[in-house]
C-alpha positions as a Markdown table, in Angstrom:
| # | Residue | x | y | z |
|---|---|---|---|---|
| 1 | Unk | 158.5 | 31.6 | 99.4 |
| 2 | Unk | 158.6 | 35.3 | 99.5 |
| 3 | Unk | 156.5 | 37.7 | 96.8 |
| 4 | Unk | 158.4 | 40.7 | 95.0 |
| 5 | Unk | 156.3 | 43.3 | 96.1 |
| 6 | Unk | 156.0 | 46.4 | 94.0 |
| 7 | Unk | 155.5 | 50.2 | 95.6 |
| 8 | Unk | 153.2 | 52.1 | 93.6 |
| 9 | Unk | 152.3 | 56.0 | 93.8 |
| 10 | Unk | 149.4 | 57.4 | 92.2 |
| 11 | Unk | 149.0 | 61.2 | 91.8 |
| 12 | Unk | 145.7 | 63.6 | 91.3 |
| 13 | Unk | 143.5 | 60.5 | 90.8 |
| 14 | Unk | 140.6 | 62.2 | 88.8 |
| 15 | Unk | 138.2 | 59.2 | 87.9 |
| 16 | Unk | 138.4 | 57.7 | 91.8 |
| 17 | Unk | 135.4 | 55.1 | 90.8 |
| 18 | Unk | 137.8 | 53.9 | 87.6 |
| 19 | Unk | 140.9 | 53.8 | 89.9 |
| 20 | Unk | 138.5 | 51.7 | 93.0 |
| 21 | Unk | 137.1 | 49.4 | 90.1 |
| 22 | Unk | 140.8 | 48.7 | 89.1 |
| 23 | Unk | 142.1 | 48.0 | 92.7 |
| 24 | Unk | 138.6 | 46.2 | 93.8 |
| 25 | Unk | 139.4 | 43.6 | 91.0 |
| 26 | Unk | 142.7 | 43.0 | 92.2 |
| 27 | Unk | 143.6 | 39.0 | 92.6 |
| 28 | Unk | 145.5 | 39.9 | 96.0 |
| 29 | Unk | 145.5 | 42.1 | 98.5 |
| 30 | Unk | 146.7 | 45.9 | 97.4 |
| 31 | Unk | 148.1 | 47.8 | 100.5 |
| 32 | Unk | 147.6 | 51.2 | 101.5 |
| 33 | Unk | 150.5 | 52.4 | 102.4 |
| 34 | Unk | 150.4 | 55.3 | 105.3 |
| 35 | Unk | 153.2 | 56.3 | 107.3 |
| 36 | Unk | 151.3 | 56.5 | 111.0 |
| 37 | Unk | 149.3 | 54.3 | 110.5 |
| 38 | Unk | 148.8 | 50.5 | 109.9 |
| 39 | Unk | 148.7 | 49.1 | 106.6 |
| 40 | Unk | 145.1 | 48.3 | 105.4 |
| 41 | Unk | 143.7 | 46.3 | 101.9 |
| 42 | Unk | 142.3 | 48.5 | 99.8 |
| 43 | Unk | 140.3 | 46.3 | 98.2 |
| 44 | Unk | 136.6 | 46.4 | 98.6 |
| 45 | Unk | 137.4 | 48.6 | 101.8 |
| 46 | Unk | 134.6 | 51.0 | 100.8 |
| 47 | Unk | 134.9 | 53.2 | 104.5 |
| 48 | Unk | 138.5 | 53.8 | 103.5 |
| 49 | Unk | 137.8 | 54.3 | 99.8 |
| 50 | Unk | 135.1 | 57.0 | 100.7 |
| 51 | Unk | 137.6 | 58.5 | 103.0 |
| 52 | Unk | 140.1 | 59.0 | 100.3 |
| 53 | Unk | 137.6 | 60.5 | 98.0 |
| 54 | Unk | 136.6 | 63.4 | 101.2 |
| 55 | Unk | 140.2 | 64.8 | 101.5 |
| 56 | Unk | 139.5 | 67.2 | 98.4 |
| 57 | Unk | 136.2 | 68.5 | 97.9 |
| 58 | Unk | 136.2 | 67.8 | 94.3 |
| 59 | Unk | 136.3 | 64.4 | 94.8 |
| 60 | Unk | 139.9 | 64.1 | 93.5 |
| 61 | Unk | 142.5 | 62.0 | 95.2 |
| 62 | Unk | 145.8 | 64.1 | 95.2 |
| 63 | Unk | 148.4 | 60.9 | 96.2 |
| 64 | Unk | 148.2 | 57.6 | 97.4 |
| 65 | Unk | 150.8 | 54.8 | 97.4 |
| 66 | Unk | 150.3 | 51.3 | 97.4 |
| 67 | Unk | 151.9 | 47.9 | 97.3 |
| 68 | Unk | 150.9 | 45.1 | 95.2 |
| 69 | Unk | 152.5 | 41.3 | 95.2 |
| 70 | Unk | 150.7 | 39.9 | 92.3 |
| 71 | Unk | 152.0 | 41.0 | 88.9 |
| 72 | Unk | 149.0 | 40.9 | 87.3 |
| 73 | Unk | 147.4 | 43.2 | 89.8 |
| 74 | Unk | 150.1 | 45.8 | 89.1 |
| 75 | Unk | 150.6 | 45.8 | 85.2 |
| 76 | Unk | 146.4 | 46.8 | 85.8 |
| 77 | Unk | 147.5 | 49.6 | 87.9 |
| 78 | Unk | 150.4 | 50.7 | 85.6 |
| 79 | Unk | 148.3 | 50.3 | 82.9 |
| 80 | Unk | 145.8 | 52.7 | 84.3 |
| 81 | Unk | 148.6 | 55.1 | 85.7 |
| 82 | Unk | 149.3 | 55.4 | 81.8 |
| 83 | Unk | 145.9 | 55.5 | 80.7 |
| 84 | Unk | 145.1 | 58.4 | 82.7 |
| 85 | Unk | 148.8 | 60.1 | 83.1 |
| 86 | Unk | 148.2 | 59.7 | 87.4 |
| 87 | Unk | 151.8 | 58.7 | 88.1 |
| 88 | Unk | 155.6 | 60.7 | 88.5 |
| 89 | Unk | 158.8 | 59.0 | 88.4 |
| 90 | Unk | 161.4 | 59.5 | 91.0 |
């Protein structure tokens, strides 16, 4: 049987150890989603977490996009796209 999966964008991700704690206690794989380059779970992936923090010097992350199956998983990350405003709608 095949999964709805849900594509997610984040945008200027301030609190990057809130936003890894969120996709770290996902129930299923969340899937960084990069154009050249294969698709990779996020979760508990801590090289490719770090990486994503050392694009901006500050720290910030300025936009990933992700894509959940579970819908637990993402009403967590919508919930936290709310909490902290990180999200645009297209």
């Amino acid at each position: 049987m095949l999964k709805d999966v849900t594509y997610l964008t984040f945008f200027d991700i301030q609190d990057s150890e809130r936003f890894f704690d969120v996709i770290n206690n996902c129930v299923e794989p969340v899937i960084l989603c990069i154009p050249t380059a294969q698709s990779t779970d996020l979760r508990f992936n801590f090289i490719l977490q770090n990486f994503l923090t050392w694009i901006d010097p500050s720290g910030k992350i300025p936009e990933v996009k992700l894509k959940c199956t579970n819908p637990q998983d993402v009403e967590h990350l919508i919930q936290l796209m709310i909490e902290n405003r990180i999200s645009k709608t297209y």
